[in-house]
N, CA, C and O atoms as a MOPAC input file, in Angstrom:
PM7 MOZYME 1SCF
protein

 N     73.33800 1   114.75700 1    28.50500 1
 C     72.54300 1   114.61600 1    27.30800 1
 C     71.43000 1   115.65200 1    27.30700 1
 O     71.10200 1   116.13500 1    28.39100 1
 N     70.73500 1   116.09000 1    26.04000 1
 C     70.06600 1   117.36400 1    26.01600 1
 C     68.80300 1   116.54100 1    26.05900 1
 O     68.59400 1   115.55100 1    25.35800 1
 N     67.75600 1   117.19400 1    27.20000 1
 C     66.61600 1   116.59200 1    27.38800 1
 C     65.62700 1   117.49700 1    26.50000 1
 O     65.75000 1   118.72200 1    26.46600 1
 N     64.83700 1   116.94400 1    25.92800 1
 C     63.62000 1   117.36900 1    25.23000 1
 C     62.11200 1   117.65800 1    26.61800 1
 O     61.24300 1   116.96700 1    27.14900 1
 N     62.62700 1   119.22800 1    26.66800 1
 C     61.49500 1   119.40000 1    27.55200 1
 C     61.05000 1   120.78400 1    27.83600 1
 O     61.36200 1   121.59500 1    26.96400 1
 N     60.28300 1   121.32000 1    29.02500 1
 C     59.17000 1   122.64200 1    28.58500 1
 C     60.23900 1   123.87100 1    28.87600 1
 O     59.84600 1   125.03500 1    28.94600 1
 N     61.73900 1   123.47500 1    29.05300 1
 C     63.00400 1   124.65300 1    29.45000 1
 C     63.30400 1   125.26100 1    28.43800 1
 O     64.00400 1   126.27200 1    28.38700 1
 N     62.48300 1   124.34000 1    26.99000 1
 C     63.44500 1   124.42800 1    25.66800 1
 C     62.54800 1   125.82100 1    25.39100 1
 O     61.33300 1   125.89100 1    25.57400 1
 N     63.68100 1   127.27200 1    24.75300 1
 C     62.76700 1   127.86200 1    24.20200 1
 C     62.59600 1   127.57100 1    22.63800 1
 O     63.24300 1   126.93100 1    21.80800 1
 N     61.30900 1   128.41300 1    22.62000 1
 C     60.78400 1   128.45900 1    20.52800 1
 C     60.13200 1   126.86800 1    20.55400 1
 O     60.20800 1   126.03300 1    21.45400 1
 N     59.59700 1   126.79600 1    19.48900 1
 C     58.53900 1   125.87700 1    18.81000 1
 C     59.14400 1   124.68500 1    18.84600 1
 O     60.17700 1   124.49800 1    18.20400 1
 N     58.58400 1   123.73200 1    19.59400 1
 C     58.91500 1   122.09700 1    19.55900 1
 C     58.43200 1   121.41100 1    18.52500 1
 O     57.38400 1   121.68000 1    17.93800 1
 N     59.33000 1   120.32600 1    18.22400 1
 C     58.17300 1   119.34500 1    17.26100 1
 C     58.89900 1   118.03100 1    17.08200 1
 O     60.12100 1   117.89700 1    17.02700 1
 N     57.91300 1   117.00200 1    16.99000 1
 C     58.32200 1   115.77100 1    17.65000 1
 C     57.42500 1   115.12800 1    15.82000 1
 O     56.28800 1   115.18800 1    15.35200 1
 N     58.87700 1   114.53500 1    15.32300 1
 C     58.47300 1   113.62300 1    14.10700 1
 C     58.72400 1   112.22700 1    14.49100 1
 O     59.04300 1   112.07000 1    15.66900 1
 N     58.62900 1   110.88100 1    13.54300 1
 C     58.77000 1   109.75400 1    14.02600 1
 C     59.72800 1   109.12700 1    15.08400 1
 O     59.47500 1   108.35400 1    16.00800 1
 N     60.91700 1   109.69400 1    14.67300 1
 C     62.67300 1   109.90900 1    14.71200 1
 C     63.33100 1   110.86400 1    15.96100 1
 O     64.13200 1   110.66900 1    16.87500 1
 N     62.69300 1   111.77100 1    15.56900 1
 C     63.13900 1   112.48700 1    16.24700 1
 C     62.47200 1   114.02200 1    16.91300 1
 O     61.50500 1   114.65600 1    16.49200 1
 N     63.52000 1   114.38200 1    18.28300 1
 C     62.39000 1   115.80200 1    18.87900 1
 C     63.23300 1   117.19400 1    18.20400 1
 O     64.44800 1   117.01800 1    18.29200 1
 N     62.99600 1   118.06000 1    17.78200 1
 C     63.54600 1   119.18000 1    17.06200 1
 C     62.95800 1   120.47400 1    17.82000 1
 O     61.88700 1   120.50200 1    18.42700 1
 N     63.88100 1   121.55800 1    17.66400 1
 C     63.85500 1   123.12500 1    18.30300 1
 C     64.91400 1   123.73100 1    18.00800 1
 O     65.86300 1   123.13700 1    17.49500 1
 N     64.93000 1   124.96700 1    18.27200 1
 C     65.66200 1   125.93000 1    17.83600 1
 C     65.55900 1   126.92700 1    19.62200 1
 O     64.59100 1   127.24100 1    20.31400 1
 N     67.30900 1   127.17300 1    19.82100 1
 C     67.30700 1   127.45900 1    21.16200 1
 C     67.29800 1   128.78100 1    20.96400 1
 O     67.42100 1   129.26700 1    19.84000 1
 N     67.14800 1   129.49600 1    22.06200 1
 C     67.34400 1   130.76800 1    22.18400 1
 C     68.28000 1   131.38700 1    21.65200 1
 O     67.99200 1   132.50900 1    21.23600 1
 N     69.76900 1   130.88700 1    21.46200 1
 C     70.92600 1   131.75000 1    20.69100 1
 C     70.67900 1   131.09100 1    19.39800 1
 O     71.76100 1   131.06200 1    18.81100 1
 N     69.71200 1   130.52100 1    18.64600 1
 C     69.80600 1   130.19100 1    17.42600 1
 C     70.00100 1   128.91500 1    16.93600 1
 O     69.89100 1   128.53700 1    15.77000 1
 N     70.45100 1   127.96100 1    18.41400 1
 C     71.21300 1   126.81400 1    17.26900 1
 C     69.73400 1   125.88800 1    17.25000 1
 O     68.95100 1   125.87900 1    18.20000 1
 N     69.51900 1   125.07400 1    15.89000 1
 C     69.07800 1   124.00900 1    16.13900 1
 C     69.21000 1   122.60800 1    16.55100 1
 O     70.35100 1   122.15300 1    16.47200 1
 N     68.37700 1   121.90300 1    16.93300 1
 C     68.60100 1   121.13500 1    17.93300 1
 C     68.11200 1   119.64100 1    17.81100 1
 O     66.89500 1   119.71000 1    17.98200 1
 N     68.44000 1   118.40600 1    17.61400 1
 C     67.64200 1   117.56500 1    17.23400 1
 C     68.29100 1   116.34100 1    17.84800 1
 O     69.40100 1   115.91800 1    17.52500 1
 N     67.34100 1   115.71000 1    18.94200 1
 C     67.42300 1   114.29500 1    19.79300 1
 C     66.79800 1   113.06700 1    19.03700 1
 O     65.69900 1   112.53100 1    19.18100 1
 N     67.93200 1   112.76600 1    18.10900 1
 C     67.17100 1   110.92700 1    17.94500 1
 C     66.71400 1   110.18400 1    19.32600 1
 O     67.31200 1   109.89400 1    20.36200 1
 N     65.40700 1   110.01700 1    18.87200 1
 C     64.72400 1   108.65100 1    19.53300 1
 C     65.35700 1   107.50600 1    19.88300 1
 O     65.90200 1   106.82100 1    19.01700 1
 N     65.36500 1   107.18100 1    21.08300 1
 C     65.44700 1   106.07700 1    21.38500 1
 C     65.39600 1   104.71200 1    20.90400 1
 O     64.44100 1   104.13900 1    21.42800 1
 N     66.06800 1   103.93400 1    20.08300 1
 C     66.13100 1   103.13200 1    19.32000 1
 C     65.69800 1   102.83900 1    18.41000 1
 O     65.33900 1   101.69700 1    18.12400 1
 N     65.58400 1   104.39400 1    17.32300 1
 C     65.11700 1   104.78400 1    16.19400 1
 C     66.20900 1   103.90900 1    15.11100 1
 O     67.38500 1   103.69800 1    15.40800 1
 N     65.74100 1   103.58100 1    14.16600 1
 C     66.53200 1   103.55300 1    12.74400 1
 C     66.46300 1   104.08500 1    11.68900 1
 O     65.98500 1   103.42700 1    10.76500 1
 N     66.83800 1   105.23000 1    11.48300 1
 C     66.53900 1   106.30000 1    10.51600 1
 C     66.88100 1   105.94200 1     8.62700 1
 O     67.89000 1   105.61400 1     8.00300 1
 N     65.67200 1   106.18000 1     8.30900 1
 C     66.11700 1   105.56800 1     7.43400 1
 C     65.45000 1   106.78400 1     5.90400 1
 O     64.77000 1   107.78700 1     6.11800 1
 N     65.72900 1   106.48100 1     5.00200 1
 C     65.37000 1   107.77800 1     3.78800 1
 C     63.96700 1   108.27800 1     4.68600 1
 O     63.98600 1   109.40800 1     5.17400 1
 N     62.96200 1   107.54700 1     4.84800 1
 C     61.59400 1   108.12200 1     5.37900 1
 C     61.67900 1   109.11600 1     6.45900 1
 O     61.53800 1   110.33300 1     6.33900 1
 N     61.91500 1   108.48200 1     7.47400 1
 C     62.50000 1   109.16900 1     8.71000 1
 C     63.14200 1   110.76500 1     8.50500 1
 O     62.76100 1   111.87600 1     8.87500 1
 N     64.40100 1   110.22800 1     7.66100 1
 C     65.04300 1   111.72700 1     7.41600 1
 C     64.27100 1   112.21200 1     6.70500 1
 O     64.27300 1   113.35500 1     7.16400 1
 N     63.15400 1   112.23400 1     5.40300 1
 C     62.63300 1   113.12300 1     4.66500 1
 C     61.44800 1   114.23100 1     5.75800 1
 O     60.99000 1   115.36200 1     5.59700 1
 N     61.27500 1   112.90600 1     7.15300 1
 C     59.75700 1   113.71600 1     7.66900 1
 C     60.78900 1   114.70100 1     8.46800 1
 O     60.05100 1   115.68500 1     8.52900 1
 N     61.94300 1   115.09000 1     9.09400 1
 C     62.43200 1   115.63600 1     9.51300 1
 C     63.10900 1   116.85800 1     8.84700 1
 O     63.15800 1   117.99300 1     9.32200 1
 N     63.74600 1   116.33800 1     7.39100 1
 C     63.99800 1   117.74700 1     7.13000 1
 C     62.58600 1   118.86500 1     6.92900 1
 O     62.54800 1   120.05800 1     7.23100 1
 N     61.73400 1   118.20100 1     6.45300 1
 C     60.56600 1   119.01000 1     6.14900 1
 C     60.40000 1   120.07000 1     7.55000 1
 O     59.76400 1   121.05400 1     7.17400 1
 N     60.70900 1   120.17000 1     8.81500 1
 C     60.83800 1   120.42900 1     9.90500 1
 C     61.81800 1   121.22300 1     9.84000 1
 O     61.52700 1   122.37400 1    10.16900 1
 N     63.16500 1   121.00300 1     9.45900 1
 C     64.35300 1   121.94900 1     9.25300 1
 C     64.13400 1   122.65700 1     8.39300 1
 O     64.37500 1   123.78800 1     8.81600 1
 N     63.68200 1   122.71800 1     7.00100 1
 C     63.25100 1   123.78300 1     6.63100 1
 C     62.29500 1   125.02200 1     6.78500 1
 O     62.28800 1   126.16700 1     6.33400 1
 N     61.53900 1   124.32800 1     7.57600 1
 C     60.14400 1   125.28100 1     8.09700 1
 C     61.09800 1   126.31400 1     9.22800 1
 O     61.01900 1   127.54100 1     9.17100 1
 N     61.93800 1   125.62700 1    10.17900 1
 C     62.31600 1   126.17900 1    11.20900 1
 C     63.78700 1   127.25300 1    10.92800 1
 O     64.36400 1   128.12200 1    11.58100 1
 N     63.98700 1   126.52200 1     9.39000 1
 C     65.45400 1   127.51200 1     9.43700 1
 C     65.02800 1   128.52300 1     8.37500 1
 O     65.67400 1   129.56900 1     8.30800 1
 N     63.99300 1   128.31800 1     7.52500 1
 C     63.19400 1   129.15200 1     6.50400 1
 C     64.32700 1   129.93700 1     5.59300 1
 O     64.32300 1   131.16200 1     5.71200 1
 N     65.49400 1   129.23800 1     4.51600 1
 C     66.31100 1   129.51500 1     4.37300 1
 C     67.54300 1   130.26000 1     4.48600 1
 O     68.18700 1   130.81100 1     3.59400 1
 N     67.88100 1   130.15100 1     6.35200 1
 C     68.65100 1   130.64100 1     6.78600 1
 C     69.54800 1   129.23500 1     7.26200 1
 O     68.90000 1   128.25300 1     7.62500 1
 N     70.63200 1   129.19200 1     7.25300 1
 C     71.64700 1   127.70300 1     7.54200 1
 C     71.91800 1   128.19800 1     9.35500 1
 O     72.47600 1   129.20900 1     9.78100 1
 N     71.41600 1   127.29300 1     9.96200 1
 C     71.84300 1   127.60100 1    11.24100 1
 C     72.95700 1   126.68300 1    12.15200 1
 O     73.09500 1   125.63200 1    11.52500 1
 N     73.76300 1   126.65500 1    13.31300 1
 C     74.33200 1   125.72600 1    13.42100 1
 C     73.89700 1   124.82800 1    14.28000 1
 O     73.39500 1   125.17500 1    15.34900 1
 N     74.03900 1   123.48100 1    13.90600 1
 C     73.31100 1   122.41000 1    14.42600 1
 C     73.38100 1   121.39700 1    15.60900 1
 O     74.36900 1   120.70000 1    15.37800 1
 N     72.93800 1   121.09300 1    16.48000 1
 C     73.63600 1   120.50400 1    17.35500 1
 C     72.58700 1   118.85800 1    17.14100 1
 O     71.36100 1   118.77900 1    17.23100 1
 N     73.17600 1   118.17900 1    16.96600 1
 C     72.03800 1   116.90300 1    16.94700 1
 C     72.55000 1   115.68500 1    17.92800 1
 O     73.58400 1   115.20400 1    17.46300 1
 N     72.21200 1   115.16200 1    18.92400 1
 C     72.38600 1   113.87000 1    19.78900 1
 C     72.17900 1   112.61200 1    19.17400 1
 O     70.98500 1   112.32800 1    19.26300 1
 N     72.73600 1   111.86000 1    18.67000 1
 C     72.77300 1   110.19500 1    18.05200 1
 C     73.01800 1   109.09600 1    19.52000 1
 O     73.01300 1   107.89100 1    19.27100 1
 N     73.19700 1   109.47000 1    20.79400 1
 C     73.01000 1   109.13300 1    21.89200 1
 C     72.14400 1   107.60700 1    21.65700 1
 O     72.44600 1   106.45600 1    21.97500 1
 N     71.10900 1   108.10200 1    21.05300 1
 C     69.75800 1   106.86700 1    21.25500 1
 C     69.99700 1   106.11500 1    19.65500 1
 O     69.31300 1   105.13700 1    19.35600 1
 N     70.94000 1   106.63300 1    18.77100 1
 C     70.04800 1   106.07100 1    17.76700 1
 C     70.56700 1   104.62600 1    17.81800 1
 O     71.65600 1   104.52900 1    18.38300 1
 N     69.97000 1   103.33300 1    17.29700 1
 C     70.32200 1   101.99000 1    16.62700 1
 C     70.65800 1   101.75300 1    15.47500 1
 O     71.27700 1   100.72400 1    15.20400 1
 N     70.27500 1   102.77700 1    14.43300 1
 C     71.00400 1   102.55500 1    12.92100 1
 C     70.55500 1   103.47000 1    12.26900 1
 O     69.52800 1   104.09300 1    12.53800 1
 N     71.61100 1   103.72600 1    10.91800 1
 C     71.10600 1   104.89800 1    10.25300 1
 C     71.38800 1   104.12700 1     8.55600 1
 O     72.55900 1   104.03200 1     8.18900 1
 N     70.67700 1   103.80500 1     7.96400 1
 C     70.72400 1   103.29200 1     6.51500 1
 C     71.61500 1   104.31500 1     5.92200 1
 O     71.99800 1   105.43600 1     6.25600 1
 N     71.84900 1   103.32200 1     4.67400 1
 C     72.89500 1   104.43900 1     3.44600 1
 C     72.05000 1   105.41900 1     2.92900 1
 O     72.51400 1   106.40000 1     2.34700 1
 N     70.61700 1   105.21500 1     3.11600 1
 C     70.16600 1   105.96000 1     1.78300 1
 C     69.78800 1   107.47200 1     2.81600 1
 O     69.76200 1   108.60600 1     2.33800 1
 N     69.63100 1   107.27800 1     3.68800 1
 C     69.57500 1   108.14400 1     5.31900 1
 C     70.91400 1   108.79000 1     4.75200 1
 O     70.87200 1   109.75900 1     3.99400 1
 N     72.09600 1   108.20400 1     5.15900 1
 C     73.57800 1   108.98300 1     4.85300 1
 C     73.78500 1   109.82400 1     4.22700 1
 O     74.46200 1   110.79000 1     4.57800 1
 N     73.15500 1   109.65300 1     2.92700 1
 C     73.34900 1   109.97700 1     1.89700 1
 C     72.63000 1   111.66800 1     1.56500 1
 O     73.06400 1   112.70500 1     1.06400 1
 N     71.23500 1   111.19300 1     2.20100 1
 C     70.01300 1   112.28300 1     1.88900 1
 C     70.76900 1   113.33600 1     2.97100 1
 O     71.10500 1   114.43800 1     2.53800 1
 N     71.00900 1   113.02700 1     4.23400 1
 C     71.24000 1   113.88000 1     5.45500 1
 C     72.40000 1   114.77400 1     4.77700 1
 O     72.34300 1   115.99700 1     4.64700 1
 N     73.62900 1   113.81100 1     4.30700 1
 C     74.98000 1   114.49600 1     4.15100 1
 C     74.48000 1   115.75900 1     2.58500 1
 O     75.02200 1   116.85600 1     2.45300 1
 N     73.58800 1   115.31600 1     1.79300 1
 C     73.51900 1   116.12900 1     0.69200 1
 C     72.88200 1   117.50500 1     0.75700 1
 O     73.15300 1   118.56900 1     0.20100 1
 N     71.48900 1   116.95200 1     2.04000 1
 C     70.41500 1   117.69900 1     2.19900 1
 C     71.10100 1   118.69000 1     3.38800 1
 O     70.43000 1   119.70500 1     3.57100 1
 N     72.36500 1   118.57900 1     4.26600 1
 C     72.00300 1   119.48700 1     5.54300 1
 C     73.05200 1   120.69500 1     5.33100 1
 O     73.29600 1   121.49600 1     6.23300 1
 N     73.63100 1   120.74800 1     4.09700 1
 C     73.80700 1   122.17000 1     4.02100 1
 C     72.81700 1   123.53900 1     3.69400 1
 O     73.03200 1   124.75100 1     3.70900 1
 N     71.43800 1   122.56000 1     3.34500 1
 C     70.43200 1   123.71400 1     3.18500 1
 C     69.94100 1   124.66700 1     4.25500 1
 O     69.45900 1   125.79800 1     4.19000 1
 N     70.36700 1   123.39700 1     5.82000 1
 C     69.99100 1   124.42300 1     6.94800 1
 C     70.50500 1   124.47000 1     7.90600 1
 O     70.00600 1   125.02600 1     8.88400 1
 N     71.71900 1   123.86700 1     7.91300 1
 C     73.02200 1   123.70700 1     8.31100 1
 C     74.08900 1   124.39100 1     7.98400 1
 O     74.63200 1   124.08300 1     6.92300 1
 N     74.68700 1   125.52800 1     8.82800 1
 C     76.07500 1   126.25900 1     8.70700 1
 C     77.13600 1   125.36500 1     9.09600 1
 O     78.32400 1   125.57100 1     8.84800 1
 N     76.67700 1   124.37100 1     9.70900 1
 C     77.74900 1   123.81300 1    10.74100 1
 C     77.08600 1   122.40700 1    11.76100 1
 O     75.91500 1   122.45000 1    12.13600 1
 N     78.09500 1   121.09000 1    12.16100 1
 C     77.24500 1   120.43900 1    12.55700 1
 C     77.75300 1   119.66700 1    13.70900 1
 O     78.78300 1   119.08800 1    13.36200 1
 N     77.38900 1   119.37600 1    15.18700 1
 C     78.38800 1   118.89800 1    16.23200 1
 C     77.07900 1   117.87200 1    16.32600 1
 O     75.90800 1   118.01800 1    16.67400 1
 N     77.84100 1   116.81200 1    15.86100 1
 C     77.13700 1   115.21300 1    16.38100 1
 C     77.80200 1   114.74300 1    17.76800 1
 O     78.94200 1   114.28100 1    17.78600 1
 N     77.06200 1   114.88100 1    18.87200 1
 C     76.90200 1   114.42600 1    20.30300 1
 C     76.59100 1   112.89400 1    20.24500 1
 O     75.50700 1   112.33300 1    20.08100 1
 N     78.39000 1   112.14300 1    20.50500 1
 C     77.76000 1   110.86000 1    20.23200 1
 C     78.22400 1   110.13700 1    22.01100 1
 O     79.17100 1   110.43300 1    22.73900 1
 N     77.45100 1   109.44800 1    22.15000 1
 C     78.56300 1   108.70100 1    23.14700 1
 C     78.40000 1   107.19500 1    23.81700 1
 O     79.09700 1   106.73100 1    24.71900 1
 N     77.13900 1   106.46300 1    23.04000 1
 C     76.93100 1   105.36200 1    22.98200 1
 C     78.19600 1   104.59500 1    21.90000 1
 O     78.77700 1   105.48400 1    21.27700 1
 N     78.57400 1   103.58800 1    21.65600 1
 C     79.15700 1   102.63100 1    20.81400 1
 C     78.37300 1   102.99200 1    19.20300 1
 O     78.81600 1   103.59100 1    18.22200 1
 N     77.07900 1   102.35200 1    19.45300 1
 C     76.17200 1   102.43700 1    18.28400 1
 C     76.48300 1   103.46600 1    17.76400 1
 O     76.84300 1   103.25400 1    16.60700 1
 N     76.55700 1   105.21300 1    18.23100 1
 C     76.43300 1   106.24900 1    18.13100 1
 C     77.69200 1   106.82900 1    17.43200 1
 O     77.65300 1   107.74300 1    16.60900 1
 N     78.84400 1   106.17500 1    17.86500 1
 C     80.21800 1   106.65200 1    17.61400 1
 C     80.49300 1   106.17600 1    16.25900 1
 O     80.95300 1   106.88900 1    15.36800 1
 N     80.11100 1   104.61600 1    16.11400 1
 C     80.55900 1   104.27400 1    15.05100 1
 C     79.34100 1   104.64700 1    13.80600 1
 O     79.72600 1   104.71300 1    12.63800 1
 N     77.79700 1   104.89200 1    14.15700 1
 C     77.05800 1   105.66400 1    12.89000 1
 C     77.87800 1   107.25000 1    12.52600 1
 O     78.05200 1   107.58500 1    11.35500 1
 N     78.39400 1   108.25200 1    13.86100 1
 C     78.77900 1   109.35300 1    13.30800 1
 C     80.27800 1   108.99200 1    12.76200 1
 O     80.76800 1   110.09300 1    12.51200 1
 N     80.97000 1   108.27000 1    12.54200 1
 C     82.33300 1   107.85000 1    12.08000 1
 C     81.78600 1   107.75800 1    10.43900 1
 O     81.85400 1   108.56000 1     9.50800 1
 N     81.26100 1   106.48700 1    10.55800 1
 C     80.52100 1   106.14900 1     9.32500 1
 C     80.57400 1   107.66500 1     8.13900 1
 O     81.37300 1   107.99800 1     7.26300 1
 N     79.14500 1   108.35200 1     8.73900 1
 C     78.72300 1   109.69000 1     8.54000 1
 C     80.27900 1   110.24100 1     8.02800 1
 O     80.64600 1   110.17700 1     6.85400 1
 N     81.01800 1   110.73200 1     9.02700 1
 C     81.75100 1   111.41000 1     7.97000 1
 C     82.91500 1   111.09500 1     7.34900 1
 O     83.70400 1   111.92600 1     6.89800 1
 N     83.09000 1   109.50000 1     7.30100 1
 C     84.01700 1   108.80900 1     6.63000 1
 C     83.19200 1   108.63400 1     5.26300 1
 O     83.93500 1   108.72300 1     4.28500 1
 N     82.06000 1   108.44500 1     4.99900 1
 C     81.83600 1   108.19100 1     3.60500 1
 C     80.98300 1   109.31200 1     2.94400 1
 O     80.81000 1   109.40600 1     1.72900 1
 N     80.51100 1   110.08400 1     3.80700 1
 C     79.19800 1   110.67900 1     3.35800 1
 C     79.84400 1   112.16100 1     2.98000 1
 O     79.19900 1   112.93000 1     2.26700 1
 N     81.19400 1   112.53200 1     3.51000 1
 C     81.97500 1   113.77000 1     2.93200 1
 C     81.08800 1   114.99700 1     3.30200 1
 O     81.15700 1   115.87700 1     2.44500 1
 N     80.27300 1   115.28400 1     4.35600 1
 C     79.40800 1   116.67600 1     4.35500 1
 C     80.18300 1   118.06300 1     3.76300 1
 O     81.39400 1   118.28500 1     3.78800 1
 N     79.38300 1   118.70400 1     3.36000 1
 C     80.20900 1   119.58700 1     2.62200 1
 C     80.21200 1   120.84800 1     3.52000 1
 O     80.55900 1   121.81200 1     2.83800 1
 N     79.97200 1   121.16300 1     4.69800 1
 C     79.81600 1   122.30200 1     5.71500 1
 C     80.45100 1   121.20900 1     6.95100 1
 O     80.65000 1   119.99400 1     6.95500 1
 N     80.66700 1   122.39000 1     8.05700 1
 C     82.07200 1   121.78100 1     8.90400 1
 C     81.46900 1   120.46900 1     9.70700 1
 O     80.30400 1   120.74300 1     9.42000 1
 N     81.39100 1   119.72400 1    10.18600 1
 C     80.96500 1   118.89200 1    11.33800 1
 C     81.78500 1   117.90000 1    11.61700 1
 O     82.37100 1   117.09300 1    10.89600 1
 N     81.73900 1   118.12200 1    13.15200 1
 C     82.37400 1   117.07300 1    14.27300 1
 C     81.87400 1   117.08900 1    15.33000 1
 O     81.00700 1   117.77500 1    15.87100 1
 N     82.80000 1   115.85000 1    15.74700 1
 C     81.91800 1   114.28500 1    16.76200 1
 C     82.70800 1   114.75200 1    18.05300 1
 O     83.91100 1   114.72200 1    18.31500 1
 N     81.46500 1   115.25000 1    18.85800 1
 C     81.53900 1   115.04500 1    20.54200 1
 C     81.31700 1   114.16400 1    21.54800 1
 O     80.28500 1   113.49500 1    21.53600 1
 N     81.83500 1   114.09300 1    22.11100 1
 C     81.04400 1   113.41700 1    23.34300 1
 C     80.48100 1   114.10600 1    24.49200 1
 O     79.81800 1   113.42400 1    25.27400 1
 N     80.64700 1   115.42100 1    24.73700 1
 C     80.24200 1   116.32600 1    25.45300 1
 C     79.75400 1   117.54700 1    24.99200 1
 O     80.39100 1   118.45100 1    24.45000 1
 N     78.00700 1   117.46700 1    25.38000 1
 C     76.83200 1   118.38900 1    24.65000 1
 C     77.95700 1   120.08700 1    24.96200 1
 O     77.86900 1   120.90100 1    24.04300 1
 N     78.56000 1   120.34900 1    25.74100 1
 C     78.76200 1   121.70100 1    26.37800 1
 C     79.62600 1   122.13500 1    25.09800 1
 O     79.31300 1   123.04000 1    24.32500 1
 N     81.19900 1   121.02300 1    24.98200 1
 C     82.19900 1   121.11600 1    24.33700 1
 C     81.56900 1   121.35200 1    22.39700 1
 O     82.14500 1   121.94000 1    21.48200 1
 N     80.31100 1   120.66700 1    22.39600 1
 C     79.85500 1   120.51100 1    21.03900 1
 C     79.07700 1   122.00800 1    20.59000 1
 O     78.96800 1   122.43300 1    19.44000 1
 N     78.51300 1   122.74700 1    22.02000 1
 C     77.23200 1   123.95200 1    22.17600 1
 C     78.88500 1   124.83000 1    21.63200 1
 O     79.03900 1   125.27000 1    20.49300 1
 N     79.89000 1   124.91200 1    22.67600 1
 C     80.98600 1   125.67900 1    22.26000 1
 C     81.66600 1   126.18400 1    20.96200 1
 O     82.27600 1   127.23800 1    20.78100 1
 N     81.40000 1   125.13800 1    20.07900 1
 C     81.91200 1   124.54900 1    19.14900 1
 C     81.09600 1   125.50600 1    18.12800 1
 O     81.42800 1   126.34600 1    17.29200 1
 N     79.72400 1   124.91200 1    18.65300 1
 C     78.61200 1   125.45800 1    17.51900 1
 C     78.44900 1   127.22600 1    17.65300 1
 O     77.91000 1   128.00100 1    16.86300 1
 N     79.00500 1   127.45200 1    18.71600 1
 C     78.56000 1   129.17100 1    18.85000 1
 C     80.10400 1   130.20300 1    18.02500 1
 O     80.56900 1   131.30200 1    18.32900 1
 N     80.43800 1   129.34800 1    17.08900 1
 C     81.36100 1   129.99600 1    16.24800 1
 C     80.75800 1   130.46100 1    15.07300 1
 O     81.15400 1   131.38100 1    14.35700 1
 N     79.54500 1   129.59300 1    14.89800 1
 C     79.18100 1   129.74600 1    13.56800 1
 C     77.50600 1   130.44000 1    13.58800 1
 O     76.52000 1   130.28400 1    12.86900 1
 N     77.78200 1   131.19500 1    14.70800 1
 C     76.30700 1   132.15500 1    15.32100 1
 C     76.33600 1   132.90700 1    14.13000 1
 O     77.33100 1   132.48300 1    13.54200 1
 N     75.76200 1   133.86300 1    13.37300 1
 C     75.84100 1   135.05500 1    12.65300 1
 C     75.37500 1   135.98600 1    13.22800 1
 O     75.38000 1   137.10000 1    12.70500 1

């Protein structure tokens, strides 16, 4: 699991929800909290964060659902509409129960319109994401 800590390079930032960065080859990066429930609020204080950090460039995303406990519809909804703005591409690192069945959810109803799929291994997901480097 990707630890949020002082190895990470570029600008950290820690919203209710979640810890966010942008790594050295570009991808961004985002660890739900520990028994967070993300919900429209949550996701609005976070994209505000993805936009600052991707400054209308779509980068590819790597995000951990590891910790999360629930993600509301109206969350689903905003994430799946809102993350092609800074999102090329998206590898959800799931591997809790909770985790598997919110990213199932995710792209059984929510249809993202840029590529994303469900890992269970951060390396296999980093792999994944370095296709869509520019």
């Amino acid at each position: 699991m990707t630890e949020f800590n002082e190895k990470q390079s570029g600008e950290r930032f820690e919203t209710v929800g979640s810890f966010i960065w942008v790594d050295g080859e570009g991808i961004l990066h985002i660890i739900v909290k520990p028994k967070v429930v993300l919900t429209q609020q949550t996701i609005m204080e976070d994209i505000v964060i993805y936009e600052k950090v991707c400054a209308d460039s779509p980068r590819p995303l790597l995000i951990n659902l590891d910790n999360i406990s629930q993600m509301d519809r109206s969350a689903r909804s905003i994430a799946s509409r809102e993350m092609p703005r800074f999102a090329s591409a998206t590898a959800m690192v799931i591997g809790s129960p909770v985790s598997r069945v919110l990213g199932n959810l995710f792209l059984g109803f929510s249809r993202p319109a840029i590529p994303v799929q469900l890992f269970e291994d951060e390396v296999a997901a980093l792999a994944w994401l370095r296709k869509f480097l520019a």
